[in-house]
N, C-alpha and C positions, 0 to 999 in steps of 0.2 A: 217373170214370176208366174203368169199364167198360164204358161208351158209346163212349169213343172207342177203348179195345180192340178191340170187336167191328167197330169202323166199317174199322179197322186191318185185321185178321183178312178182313173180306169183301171190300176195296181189293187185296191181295194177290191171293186167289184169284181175282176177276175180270184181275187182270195174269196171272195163271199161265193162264187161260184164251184171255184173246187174246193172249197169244204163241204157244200151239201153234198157233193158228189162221195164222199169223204175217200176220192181212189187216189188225190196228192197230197195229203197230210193225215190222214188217218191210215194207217196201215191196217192190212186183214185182220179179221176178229175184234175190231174193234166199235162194233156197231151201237154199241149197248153205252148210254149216257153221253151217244155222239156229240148232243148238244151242249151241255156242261164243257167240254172237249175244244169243240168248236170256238166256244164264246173265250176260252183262255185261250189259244192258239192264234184266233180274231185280234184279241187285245196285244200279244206279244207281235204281232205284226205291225201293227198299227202304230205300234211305241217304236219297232225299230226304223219304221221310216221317220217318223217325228225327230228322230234323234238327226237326221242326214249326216251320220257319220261312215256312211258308203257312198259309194257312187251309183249314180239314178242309175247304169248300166244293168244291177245285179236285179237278179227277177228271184220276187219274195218266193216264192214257191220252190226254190231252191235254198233257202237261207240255211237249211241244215248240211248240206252239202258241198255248195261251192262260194259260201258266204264267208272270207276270210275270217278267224278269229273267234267263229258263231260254232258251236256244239249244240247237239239236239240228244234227249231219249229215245227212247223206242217209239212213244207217242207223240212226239213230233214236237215237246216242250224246249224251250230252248234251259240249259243246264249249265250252257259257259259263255260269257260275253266277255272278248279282247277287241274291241274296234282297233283300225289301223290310227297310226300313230297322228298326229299334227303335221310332224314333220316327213310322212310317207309318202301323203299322196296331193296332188294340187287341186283336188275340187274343192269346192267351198269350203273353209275351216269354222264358219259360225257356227256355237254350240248350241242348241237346246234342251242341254239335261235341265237347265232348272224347270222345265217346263212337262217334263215328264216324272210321271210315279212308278219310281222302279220295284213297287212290290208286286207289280202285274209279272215278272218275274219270278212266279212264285220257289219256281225250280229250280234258280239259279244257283248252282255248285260253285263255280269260279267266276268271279269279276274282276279284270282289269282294267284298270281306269288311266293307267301310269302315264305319263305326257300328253295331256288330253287336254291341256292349258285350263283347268278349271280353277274358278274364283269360287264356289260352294259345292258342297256338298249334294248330290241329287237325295231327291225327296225319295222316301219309302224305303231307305236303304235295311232300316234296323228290323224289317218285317221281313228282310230274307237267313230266314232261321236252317234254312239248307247249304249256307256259304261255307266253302272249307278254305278257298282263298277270296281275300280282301286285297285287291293292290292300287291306290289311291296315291303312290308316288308319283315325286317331281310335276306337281302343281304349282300353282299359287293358292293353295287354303291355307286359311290361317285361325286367329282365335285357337281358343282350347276347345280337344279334342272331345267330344260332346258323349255323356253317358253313354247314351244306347249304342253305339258304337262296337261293345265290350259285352252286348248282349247277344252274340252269336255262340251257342251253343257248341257247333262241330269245326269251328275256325279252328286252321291249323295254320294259315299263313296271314299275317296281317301288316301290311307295307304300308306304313305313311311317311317314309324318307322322303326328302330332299323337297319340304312344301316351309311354310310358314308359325306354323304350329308355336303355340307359346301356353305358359301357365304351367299347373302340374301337369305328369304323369296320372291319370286317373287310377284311382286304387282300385276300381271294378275290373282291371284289367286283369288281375288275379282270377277271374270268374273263367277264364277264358280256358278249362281245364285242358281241352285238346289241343293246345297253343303247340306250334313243333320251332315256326321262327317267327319275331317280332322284330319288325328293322322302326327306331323313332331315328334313324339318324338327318343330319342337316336343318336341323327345326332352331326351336328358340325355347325349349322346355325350360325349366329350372326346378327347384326345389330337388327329392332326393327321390331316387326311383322306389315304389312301395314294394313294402316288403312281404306285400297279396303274392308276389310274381313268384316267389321264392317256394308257391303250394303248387305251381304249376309244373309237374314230375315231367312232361313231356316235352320240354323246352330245349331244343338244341340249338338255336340260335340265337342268341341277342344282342343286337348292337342300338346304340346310343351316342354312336360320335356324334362332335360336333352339334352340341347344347349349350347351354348354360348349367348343368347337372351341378349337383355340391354334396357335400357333406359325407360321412363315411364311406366307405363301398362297401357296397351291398354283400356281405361275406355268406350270407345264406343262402342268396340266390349264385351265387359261383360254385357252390355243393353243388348242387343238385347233376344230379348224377350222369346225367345223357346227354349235358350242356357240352356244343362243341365249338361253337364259339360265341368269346364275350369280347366285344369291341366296348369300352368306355373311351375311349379317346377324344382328346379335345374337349374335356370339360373343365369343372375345378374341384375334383374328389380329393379329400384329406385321408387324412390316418395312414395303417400301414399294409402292407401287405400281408393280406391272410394266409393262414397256413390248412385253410379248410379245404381249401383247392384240390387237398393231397388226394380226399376219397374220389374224386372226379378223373376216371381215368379214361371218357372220353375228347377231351379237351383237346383239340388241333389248334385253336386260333385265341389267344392271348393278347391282347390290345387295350392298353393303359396309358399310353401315350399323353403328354401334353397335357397331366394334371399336376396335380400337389401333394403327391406320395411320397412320404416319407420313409423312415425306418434304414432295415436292410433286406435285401433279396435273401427270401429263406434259403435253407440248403434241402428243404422240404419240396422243391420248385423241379429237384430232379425223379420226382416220384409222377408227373406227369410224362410219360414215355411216348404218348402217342402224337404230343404237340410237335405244331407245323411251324408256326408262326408265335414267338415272344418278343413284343414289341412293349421295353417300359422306360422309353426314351423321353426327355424333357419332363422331367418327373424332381423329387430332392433325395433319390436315394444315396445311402451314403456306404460305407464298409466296402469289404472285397469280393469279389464275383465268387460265389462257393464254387466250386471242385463239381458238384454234383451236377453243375450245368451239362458235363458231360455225358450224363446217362438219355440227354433228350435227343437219341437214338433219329429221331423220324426231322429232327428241327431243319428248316432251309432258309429262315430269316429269322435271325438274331438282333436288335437294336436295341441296346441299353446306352443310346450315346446322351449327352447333355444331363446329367447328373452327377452326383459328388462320391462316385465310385472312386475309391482307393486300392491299395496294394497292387498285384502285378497280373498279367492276363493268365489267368489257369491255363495248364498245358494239357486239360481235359477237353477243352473248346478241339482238341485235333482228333476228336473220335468223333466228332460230327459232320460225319463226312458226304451228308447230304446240303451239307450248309452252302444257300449261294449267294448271302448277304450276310455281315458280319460290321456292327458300326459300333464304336467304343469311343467316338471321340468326345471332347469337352467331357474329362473327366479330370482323374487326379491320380490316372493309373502310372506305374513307374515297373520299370525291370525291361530286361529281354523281348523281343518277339519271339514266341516258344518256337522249338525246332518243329513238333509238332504238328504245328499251324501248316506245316508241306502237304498233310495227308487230307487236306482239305480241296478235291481236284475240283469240287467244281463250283468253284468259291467265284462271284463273279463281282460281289464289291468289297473293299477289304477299308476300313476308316477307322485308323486308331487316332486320328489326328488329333493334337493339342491335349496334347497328356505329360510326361518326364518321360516316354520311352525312350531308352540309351541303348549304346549298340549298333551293330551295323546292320543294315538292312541285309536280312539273308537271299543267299545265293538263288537259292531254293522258288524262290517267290516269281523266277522267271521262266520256273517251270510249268507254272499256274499258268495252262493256257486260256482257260476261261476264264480267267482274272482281269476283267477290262475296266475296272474305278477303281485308281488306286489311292487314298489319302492320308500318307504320313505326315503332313507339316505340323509346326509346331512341337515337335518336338526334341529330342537332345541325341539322334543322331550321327553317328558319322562312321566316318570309312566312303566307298568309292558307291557309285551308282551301280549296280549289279550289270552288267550283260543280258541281254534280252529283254529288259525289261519293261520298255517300249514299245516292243514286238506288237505284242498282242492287246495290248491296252489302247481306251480311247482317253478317258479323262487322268492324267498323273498329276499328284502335288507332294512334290518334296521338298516345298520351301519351310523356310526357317528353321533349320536343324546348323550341322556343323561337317557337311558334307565335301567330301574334296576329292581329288582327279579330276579326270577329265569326263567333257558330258559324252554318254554315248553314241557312236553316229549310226548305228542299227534302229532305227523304227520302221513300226508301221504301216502302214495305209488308213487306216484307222484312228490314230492318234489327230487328237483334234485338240487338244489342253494338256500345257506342258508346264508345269510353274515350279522355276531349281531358284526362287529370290530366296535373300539372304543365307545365302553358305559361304563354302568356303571354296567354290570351283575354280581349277585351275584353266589351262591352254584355251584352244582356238572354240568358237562356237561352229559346230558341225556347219556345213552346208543343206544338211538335210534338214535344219530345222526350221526352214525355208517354206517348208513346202507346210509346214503347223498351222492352221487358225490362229491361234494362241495360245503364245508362251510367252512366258515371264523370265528375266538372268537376269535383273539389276540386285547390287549388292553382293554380289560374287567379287573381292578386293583382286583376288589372282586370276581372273579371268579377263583374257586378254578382248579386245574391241569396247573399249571405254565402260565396262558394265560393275565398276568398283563402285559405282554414285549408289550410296544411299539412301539417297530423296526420292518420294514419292513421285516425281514428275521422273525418274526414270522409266518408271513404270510404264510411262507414254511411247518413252523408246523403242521398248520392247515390242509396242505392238503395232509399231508403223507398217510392218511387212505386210498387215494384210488392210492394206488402205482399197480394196478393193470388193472388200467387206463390207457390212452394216455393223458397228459394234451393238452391244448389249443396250447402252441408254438409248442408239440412235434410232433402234428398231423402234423400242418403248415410246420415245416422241412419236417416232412415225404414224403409230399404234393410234397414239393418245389423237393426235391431228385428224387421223382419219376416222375417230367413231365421233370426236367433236365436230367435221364437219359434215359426215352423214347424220347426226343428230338435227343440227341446224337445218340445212336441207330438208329434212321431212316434216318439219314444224312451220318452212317460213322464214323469213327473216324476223317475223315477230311470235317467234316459235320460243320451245324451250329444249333443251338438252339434258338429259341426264342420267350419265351411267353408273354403276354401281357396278358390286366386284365380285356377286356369286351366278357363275353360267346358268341362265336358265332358257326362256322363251320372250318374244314378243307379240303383243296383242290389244287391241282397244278392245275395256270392253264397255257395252253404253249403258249397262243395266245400274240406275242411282243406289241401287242397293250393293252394291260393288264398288263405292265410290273411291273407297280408300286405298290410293296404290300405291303398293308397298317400295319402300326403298333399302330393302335389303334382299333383293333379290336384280339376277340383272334379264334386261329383253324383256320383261315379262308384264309391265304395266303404264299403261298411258302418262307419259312423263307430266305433263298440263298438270293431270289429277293429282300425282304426286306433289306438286311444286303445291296446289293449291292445300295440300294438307299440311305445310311445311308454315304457310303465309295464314291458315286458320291457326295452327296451335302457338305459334306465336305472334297472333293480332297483329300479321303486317309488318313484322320486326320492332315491333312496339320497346321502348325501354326499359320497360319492367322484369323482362325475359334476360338482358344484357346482363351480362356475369365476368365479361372482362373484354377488354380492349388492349389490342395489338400493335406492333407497327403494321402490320396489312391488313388490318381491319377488325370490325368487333365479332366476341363470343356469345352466343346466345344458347340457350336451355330452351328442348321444345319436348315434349311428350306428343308422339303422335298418336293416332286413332287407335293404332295396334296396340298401344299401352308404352310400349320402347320407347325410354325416353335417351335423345343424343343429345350432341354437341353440333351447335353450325358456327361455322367460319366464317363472317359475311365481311365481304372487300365492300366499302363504302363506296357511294355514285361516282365519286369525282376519283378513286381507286381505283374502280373498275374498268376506266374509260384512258387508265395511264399504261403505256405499254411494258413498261417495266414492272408496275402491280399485278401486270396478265400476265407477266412470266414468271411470276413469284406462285400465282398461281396454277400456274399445268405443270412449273416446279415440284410441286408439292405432290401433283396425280400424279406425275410422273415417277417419283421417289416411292411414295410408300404404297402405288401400285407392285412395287419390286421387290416390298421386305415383308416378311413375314415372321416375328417376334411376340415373344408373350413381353415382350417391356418395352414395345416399340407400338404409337397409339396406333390403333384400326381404324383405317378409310373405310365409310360406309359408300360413300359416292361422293357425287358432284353436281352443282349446277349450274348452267349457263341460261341466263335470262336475258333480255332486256332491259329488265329494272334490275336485276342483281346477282351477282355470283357469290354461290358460298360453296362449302367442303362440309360433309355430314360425317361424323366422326363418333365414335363409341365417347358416354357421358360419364367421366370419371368423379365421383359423388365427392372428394377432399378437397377435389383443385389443387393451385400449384402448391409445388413445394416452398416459392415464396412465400406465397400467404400462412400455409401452417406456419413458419417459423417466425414472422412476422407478430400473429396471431399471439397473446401469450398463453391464452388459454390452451390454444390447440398446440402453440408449440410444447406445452410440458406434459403434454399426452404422450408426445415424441419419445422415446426413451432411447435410451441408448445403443439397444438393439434394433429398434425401429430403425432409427437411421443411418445405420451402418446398413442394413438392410435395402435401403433406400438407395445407396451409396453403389452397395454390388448391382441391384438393376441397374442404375445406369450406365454401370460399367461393363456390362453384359451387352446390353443392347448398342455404346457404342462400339463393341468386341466385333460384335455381330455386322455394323456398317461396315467398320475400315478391312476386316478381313474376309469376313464368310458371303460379300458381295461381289459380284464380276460388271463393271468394275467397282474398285472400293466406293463408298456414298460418305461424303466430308458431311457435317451436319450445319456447321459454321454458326450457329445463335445457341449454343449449349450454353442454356443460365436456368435458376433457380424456377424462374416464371413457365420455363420450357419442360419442366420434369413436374409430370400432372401424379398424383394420386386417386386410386382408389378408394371405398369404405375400408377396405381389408390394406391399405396403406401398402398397397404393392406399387409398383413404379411403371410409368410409359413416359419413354420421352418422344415430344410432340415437336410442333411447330415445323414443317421442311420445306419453307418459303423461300430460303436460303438455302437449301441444301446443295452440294454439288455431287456430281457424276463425275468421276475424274474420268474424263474421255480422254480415248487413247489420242484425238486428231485436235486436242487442243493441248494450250500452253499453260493452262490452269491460273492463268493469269484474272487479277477479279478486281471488282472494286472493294474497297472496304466496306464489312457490313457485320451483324453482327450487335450486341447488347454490350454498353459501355461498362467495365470492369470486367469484362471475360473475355474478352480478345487479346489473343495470342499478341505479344509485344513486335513479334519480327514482322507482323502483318502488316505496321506501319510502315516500313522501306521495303519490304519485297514483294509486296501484293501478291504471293504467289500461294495459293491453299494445298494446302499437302493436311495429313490425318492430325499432325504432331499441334496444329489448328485445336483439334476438339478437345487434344489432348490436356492443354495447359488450363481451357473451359472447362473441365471437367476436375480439374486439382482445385478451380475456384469453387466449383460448385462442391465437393467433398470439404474441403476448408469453412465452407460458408455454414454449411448442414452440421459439421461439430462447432463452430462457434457461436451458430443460432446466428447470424448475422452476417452481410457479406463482409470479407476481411478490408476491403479496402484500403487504403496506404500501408496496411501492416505486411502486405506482400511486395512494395518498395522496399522494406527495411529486415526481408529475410536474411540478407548476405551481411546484416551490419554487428557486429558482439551482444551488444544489449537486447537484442533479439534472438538471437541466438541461446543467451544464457534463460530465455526463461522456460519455466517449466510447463509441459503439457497440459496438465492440472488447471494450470492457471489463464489458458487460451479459449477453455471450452465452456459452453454455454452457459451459464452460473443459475438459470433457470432451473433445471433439474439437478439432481444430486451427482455426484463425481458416482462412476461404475462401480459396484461393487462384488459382482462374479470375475473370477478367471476369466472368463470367458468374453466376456464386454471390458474388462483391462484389455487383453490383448487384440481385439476387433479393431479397439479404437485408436491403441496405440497402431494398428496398421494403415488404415485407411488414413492417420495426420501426417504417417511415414510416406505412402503414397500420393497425399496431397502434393509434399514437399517437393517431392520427384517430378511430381507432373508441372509441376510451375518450374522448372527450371529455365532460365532464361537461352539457353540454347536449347532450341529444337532437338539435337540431335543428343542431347542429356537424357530429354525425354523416357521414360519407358512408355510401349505402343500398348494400346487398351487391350489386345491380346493378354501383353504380362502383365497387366494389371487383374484382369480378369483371371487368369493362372492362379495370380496371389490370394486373392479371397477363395480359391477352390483348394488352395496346399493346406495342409496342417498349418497351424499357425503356432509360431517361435514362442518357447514361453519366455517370460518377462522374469531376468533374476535377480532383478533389484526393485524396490517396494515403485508400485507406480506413481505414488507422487512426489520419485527423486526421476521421473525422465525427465531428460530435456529436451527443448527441439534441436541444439546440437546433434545432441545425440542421434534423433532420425534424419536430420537431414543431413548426416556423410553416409548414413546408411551403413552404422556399423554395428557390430553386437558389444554389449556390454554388460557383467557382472562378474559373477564367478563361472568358472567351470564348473561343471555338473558330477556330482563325483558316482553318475549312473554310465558316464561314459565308458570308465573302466569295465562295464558290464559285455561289452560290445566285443567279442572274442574275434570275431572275424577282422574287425576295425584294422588295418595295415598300414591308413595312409592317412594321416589328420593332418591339415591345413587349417589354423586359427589365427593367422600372423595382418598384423595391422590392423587390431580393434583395439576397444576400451576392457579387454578381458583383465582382472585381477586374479595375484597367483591365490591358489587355493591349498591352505596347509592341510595334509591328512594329519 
C-alpha cells in the first residue's frame, strides 16, 4: 500500500510541475486565466487516479491520449469518461466512486459506467449539465430511479438497463427533450410508463423489457413520429393494439412480447413499411392474421406464436422475402401451408407447430436452403416426409401429425434434432440416423424395429444411441453440483451458497451502507449478506411469517430491504439433513431452472446453509387454489369464468412440461394446493420437489409419491411415470375447481349408471349461480368434458395436455340442447347431441359430412 502511495505522491507532483510549465496540458495561446485552467485540470487528475480504474502503468500526463476510454477538448478538459470494464483487465477491481465528486467533471459529454459492478450511484452526477450520454447499465443499483437524474438538459442517450431499479418510471423523465434512446430494460419498474415521454419528438429508441410494467400501452408515445424502436416485452400491458402506429413511418423494431394484449392485429399494421422486426408473441390475440402483413416489405423476424390467432396463414406472408424467422405456433390457425411461403429464400426458422395445419408438407420447403429450424408437430399432417428435407436443416420436429412412408436416409452434417413420434411411419429406420444426437420414432405403429410403443418410456429408447452424450437434465445436474459446490468452497464449510438466475457479476462489497444484497440478481452480491436479509425480514423463520406447510417443508412471506416481497421454501432441520429431502430439493433447481412459463411459478434462487435450505420464489398474493375454493368467501368471488380460466393455465403450463421440454418434465404432485394464484387470479403451478426429467438412461421407474386423491390409479402396480401421470391429476384438479370441492369417491362411481344419468348442473359448485352467458355454458361444459377424459382409467384413453391445451384454443361447439338437459353421459362418451343446425345447409362447398354415431335428432324442415 505504500508503494502505491508514494507512486501517487510523486504522479501529482510531476502534474503540479508541468501545469506551471503549462507546455503539457495547456496548449499554445492559452496563457490567459492559466490558473482557473490549471486548478480544474488539477482536480480532474486527481479524481481520475482516486478512482484506480486504470492501471498504476498509464502516466497522467497522457490521459488525453493514450488513456483508454478517456476523451479531452482542446483545453485539455476531460469531455468522455468509458473506464475499462470489470471484467477487462486484472488489477485491482475495488471501486472508489462513492468517494469521489464527479462534477469536478464539469465537461463531461459522455459517461459510461456500464459493468463497473456498482452498488450507488456516484455523487455529483446531476451537476453534469453537458452529458449527452448517460450509460449506468448492468450494475447492481437499485431503489427508484432518483429525480435529478432526468435533469440533464442535452441527454440524448440514457442507459439504466439490466440493474435493480424498482418503483415508478419517473414522470420528470419527459423533461428530457433531446432524449434520442432510453433503454429501463431488465429492472423491476412497475406502475405504467408516463405519458411526459410521449412530448419527447426526438425519441427513437425505447425499450422497457423485462419490468413489471402494466396497464394500457402507451398509444401516444408509439405516435411519435421518429420512434424506431419500441420493445415493451415481458411486462403485464393490457388493452389492445393501437392503430396510432400507422402515422409512424419510421418504426423497424416492434416488441410486445409476453404481455396481456388482447384484441385483434389491425390490418392497419401493414402501413408500417419500414419494420424490421414484429414480435407479439405470448400475448391473448385472437382473429386472423390480416393480408396486409404482407405489405412489411423490409420484415426479417416475424413472431406472432403463442396466441389465439385463427383462420388460415395469409399467402401474402410469401412477399416477405426478407423474412428469416417466421413462428406461428400455439395458435388456432388451420388450412394449407401456402405455396407461396417457397418464395421465402432466406427463411431460416419456419414454426407453425400446434395449430390444425392439414396437408402435406410441400415439396418446395426442401428447397429452402437456409431453412435450418424446422417445427411442424402437432399438427394434422400427412403425406410422406419430403426429400431433402434434412439436408440442410439442424433442429426438425414433425411429430404428431399423420405422416407416413418411409423416413428419409438423406441428411445432413448438421442435423443434430430429429423428432417423427407419433405418425404413421412405415419401413426400416435408416442407418444414418445413427449418426443424430437426437431423435425421437416411438409411436410410429408401422414402423419396423419395435417403435409402434406408445408409452412415454419409449421415448428412452430412442435415445440410447447417444449414451456417449450428456443428456439435457444430466448437464443441468452437472450445472447445478458444480455452482453448489464452488459456492460451498468459497464460503467454508460453515459458509453459505446462493445462486439465483439473472447473469450478472460477483463481488463483496464491505461498504454497511450497501448492506442489502440483492437476490435477484446472479454473481453479483455477498451471499452471507443476502442470507442475512432473508433471516432479518422474517425474525429467523419466526411463525408468524409461515403461510403454509408442505410435505418438504414450510412456506413463509418475507419482504425484503428492496421492497420485493417473495415466497421461501424452507426444508425443516431434521428435512434438510435426509438425503431424499436434498433431492427433492436440487429436484426442484433443477427443474424450474429449465422452464420458462408465464403459468409455471419463477425461481428467484436458492439457499444452502448450515442452519437451513430454502427456494426463493415469486409471492403469489391469492395462494393456492385450495384454499380459494375451500374459503367461501373467496370461493364465490370465483366465477365461472375465473375458473375455467384457472383451468386453461394449468393446462398450458403442464402443455408446456410434457411437450415443449427436451426431455419432457413429469410434475407428479399436480393438486389443487400446487396451483397458486395471483391478485389478478392468473395461475402458476408450483411445487417440483417431485418432479421428474424423463431421462433417456433411465427406466422411469419411481416410488410412489404424489398428494393422496390425485395420483394416477396405474401408479399403484406399475410404478412407472410417463405424462398420462399428470394427466389424470390434472382432470381431478379441473373436476374439483367446477365442483368447489375435491370430487372424491364420486370419481369411483364414474363408470356406474346413476352417475352417469345425472346432470352437469347438478355437480357444480352450488355456491355461485349456474352460468348464464353462451359463453361460460360452453367453457364449462368443456372443461367437465375434459375432466372426464382425463380421469380415464386407462392411461392410454387419456388425451395428452397438448390436446387438451388445443381444446381451450378451438372454437368452442355450441350447445344445442338447453344446458341444464346435459348429462355427464353425454360428455363422457364424448359425443355430440341435439339437432342439426339447419346453418349447415349454408355451407356450399360442404361435399363430405360425417355425423354417424352421436345422440344427433332428426331435424324436420
Amino acid at each position: 500500500m505504500a508503494i502505491y502511495t508514494s507512486i501517487l505522491i510523486v504522479l501529482i507532483q510531476l502534474l503540479l510541475c508541468a501545469s506551471s510549465n503549462s507546455h503539457t496540458i495547456l496548449p499554445p495561446g492559452t496563457q490567459r486565466n492559466a490558473t482557473s485552467k490549471v486548478s480544474l485540470l488539477d482536480k480532474e487528475a486527481y479524481a481520475l487516479l482516486s478512482l484506480h480504474w486504470w492501471s498504476i502503468q498509464y502516466n497522467i500526463s497522457n490521459r488525453c491520449n493514450n488513456w483508454p476510454g478517456v476523451e479531452c477538448n482542446n483545453n485539455g478538459s476531460i469531455t468522455k469518461l468509458s473506464p475499462p470494464k470489470v471484467s477487462t483487465y486484472t488489477f485491482k477491481r475495488d471501486l472508489y466512486v462513492r468517494d469521489i465528486d464527479f462534477s469536478v467533471f464539469s465537461n463531461l459529454v459522455r459517461l459510461d459506467l456500464s459493468q463497473m459492478d456498482l452498488y450507488e450511484l456516484p455523487l455529483g452526477l446531476s451537476s453534469l449539465k453537458k452529458l449527452t450520454l448517460l450509460n449506468i447499465s448492468s450494475n447492481n443499483l437499485q431503489d427508484e430511479i432518483p429525480f435529478s437524474l432526468a435533469n440533464f438538459p442535452q441527454l440524448m442517450v440514457f442507459d439504466v438497463s439490466n440493474n435493480l431499479f424498482n418503483g415508478q418510471i419517473p414522470h420528470e423523465i419527459g423533461m428530457l427533450e433531446n432524449l434520442v434512446t432510453l433503454d429501463l430494460s431488465f429492472n423491476m419498474f412497475s406502475g405504467s410508463i408516463p405519458l411526459s415521454l410521449s412530448h419527447v419528438t426526438s425519441l427513437n429508441h425505447l425499450r422497457t423489457s423485462n419490468n413489471q410494467l402494466d396497464g394500457e400501452l402507451p398509444s401516444m408515445i408509439l405516435s411519435l413520429s421518429q420512434l424506431k424502436t419500441f420493445d415493451l416485452s415481458r411486462n403485464r400491458f393490457l388493452g389492445k393494439l393501437p392503430t396510432t402506429f400507422v402515422n409512424n413511418s419510421q418504426l423497424r423494431n416492434l416488441n410486445l412480447s409476453d404481455n396481456r394484449i388482447g384484441g385483434f392485429i389491425p390490418c392497419e399494421i401493414g402501413k408500417l413499411d419500414n419494420l424490421v422486426v414484429l414480435d407479439l408473441s405470448l400475448n391473448q390475440l385472437a382473429g386472423p392474421i390480416p393480408d396486409q402483413i404482407g405489405c412489411l416489405k423490409n420484415l426479417t423476424s416475424l413472431h406472432l406464436d403463442s396466441n389465439w390467432i385463427n383462420g388460415s396463414i395469409p399467402s401474402s406472408i410469401g412477399l416477405l422475402t426478407h423474412l428469416k424467422e417466421l413462428t406461428l405456433g400455439f395458435n388456432h390457425i388451420h388450412g394449407l401451408i401456402p405455396a407461396e411461403l417457397e418464395h421465402l429464400v432466406n427463411l431460416k426458422v419456419l414454426d407453425i407447430s400446434n395449430n390444425a395445419i392439414f396437408g402435406s408438407i410441400p415439396k418446395w420447403i426442401s428447397a429452402l436452403t437456409q431453412l435450418t429450424d424446422i417445427r411442424l408437430q402437432g399438427n394434422q399432417l400427412c403425406g410422406v416426409i419430403p426429400y431433402g428435407i434434412l439436408i440442410h436443416s439442424i433442429h426438425v420436429d414433425l411429430s404428431r401429425n399423420h405422416l407416413n412412408g418411409s423416413i428419409p436416409s438423406q441428411i445432413g452434417y448438421n442435423l443434430s434434432y430429429l423428432d417423427l413420434r407419433d405418425n404413421n411411419l412405415s419401413g426400416k429406420k435408416p442407418k444414418e440416423l445413427d449418426s443424430i444426437r437426437f431423435y425421437y420414432l416411438y409411436c410410429n405403429p408401422f414402423l419396423d424395429d419395435g417403435y409402434y410403443d406408445c408409452s412415454d418410456s419409449q421415448d428412452q429408447r430412442d435415445s440410447d444411441h447417444h449414451n456417449n452424450h450428456f443428456s439435457p437434465s444430466s448437464m443441468v445436474l452437472v450445472l447445478v453440483l458444480i455452482i453448489v459446490a464452488s459456492v460451498l468452497i468459497s464460503f467454508g464449510s460453515t459458509g453459505i451458497g446462493i445462486c439465483v438466475l439473472r447473469a450478472r457479476y460477483s463481488r463483496k462489497h464491505k461498504n454497511k451502507a450497501a448492506k442489502h444484497g440483492d437476490l435477484f440478481s446472479i454473481w453479483n452480491y455477498d451471499g452471507k449478506i443476502a442470507f442475512e436479509d432473508i433471516i432479518e425480514a422474517t425474525e429467523d423463520f419466526d411463525i408468524r411469517y409461515c403461510i403454509g406447510t408442505g410435505a418438504y417443508g414450510s412456506v413463509y412471506k418475507a419482504k425484503l430491504p428492496s421492497g420485493k416481497t417473495v415466497a421461501l421454501k424452507k426444508l425443516h432441520k431434521t428435512e434438510s439433513e435426509n438425503p431424499s429431502y436434498y433431492k427433492s430439493f436440487c429436484n426442484e433447481v433443477e427443474v424450474l431452472t429449465e422452464i420458462r412459463h408465464r403459468n409455471i411459478i419463477r425461481l428467484y434462487g436458492y439457499c444452502l446453509h448450515n442452519r437451513c435450505m430454502f427456494l426463493v420464489y415469486e409471492y403469489l398474493e391469492r395462494g393456492s387454489l385450495f384454499y380459494n375454493l375451500a374459503d367461501e368467501i373467496e370461493a364465490q368471488e370465483l366465477n365461472w369464468s375465473e375458473r375455467v380460466n384457472i383451468i386453461k393455465g394449468t393446462a398450458y403450463a403442464l402443455a408446456h412440461m410434457h411437450h415443449h421440454c427436451t426431455p419432457p418434465i413429469v410434475h407428479r404432485d399436480v393438486s389443487s394446493n400446487n396451483i397458486l394464484l395471483n391478485s389478478e387470479l392468473e395461475v402458476c403451478v408450483s411445487d417440483f420437489g417431485t418432479a421428474r426429467l424423463l431421462d433417456p438412461d433411465s427406466s422411469n421407474q419411481t416410488l410412489l409419491v404424489g398428494t393422496y386423491g390425485y395420483v394416477a390409479p396405474e401408479l399403484a402396480y406399475t410404478m412407472s411415470v410417463t405424462t398420462k401421470c399428470d394427466v389424470y391429476s390434472f382432470g381431478v384438479v379441473a373436476l374439483e375447481t367446477m365442483m368447489g370441492h375435491h370430487p372424491g369417491e364420486f370419481i369411483s362411481t364414474l363408470t356406474k349408471p346413476s352417475t352417469q344419468q345425472l346432470l352437469v348442473k347438478d355437480v357444480l359448485d352450488p355456491r355461485i349461480p349456474l352460468p348464464k352467458s353462451r359463453k361460460d355454458m360452453q367453457d364449462v361444459v368443456l372443461v367437465v368434458k375434459l375432466a372426464l377424459a382425463c380421469l380415464s382409467s386407462d392411461p392410454n384413453s387419456r388425451p395428452s395436455m397438448q390436446v387438451v391445451a388445443n381444446e381451450f384454443l378451438a372454437s368452442k361447439a355450441p350447445i344445442h340442447v338447453s344446458f341444464s338437459d346435459v348429462s355427464m353421459y353425454q360428455l363422457m362418451n364424448q359425443e355430440n347431441f341435439g339437432n342439426i343446425p339447419e346453418e349447415i345447409s349454408a355451407l356450399t362447398q360442404l361435399t363430405d359430412i360425417r355425423l354417424q354415431r352421436n345422440q344427433i335428432t332428426y331435424l324436420n324442415h
